[in-house]
N, C-alpha and C positions, 0 to 999 in steps of 0.2 A: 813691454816688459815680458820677460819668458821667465816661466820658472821650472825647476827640475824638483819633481817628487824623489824623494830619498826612498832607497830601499826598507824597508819592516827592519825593525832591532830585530836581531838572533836570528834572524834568517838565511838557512846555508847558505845561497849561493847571493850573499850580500854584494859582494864585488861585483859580478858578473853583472847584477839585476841593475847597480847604481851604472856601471855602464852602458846598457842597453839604455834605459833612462835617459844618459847625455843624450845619446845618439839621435831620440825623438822627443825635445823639450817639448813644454804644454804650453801654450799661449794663454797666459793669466791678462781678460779685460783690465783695463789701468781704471783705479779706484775710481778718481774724477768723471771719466767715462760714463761709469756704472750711474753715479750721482747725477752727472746732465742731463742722462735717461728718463732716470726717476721724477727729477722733477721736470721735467718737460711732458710726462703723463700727468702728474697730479696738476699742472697749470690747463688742462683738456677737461672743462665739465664734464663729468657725464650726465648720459639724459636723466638718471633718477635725480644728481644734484642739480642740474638744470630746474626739473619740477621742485625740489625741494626750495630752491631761493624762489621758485616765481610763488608758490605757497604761503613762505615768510612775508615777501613782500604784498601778497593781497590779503594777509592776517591783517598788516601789519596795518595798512590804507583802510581795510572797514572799521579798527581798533580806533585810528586815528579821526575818522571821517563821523565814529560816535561821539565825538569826544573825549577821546583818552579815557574814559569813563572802568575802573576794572568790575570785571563779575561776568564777560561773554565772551572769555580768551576762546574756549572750546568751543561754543557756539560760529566766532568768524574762522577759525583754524577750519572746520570741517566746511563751510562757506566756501572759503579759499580752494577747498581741495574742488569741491563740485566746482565751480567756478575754473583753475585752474585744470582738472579735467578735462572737460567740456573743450577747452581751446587746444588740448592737446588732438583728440578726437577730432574735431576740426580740421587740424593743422594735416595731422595724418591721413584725412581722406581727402585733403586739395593736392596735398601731395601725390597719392595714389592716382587718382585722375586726373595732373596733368604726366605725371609721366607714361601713364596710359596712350591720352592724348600723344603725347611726343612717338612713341611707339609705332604709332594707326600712322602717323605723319610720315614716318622712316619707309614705312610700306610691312612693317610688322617684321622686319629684317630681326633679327635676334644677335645679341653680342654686344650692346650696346646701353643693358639696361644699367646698369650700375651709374653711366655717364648723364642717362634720362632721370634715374632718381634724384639727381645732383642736383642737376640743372631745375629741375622742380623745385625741390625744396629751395633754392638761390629763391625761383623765382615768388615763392609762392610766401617765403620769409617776408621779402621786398614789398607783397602787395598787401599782406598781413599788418606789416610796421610802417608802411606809408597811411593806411589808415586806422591807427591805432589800437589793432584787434589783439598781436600780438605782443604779450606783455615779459619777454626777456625768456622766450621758449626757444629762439631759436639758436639753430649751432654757432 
């Protein structure tokens, strides 16, 4: 879709301006476009909602594992968060050290960390949720 901006009302050289105008239309993104965009970002946790549902969800597990019992919402919430924490901390320094590791292995060759951080985290998610450390932290 192209669209052509009109020249300003009452402006002398209206004719001239709406012509130059034609000559270099603007390329207006098409609505739909703009929408598959957006929601194709908001379908991407990010890492604060990532922590924020793994939070909910170890509220929700100490809430349920007292028995449903109410009067220590705030008590498991802040639980959750040290709890949840704690495996981020974790998560982030196995990740740092093995792409460290990958590094030392390359021969300390440079250009390739973004690919070593990757492949950490893959691998470090994988060993994390195979045995059961990792509780919906990862990407």
């Amino acid at each position: 879709m192209v669209a052509v901006i009109p020249a300003p009302l009452g402006h002398p050289m209206r004719g001239q301006y709406a012509r130059r105008q034609q000559a270099r239309p603007v390329a207006v993104p098409h609505e739909s476009k703009i929408i598959r965009i957006a929601e194709a970002k908001a379908a991407v946790p990010s890492a604060s909602r990532r922590r924020e549902k793994a939070i909910q969800d170890a509220a929700y597990f100490r809430w349920a594992y007292r028995g449903c019992r109410p009067g220590e919402e705030v008590a498991d919430w802040l639980a959750a968060e040290r709890e949840v924490d704690e495996q981020l901390t974790l998560r982030d320094e196995l990740i740092r050290d093995a792409a460290y590791s990958r590094w030392l292995d390359r021969g300390r060759v440079h250009g390739d960390d973004v690919q070593d951080w990757l492949a950490a985290e893959r691998e470090v998610d994988e060993i994390l949720k195979r045995d059961g450390i990792l509780c919906g932290l990862g990407a």
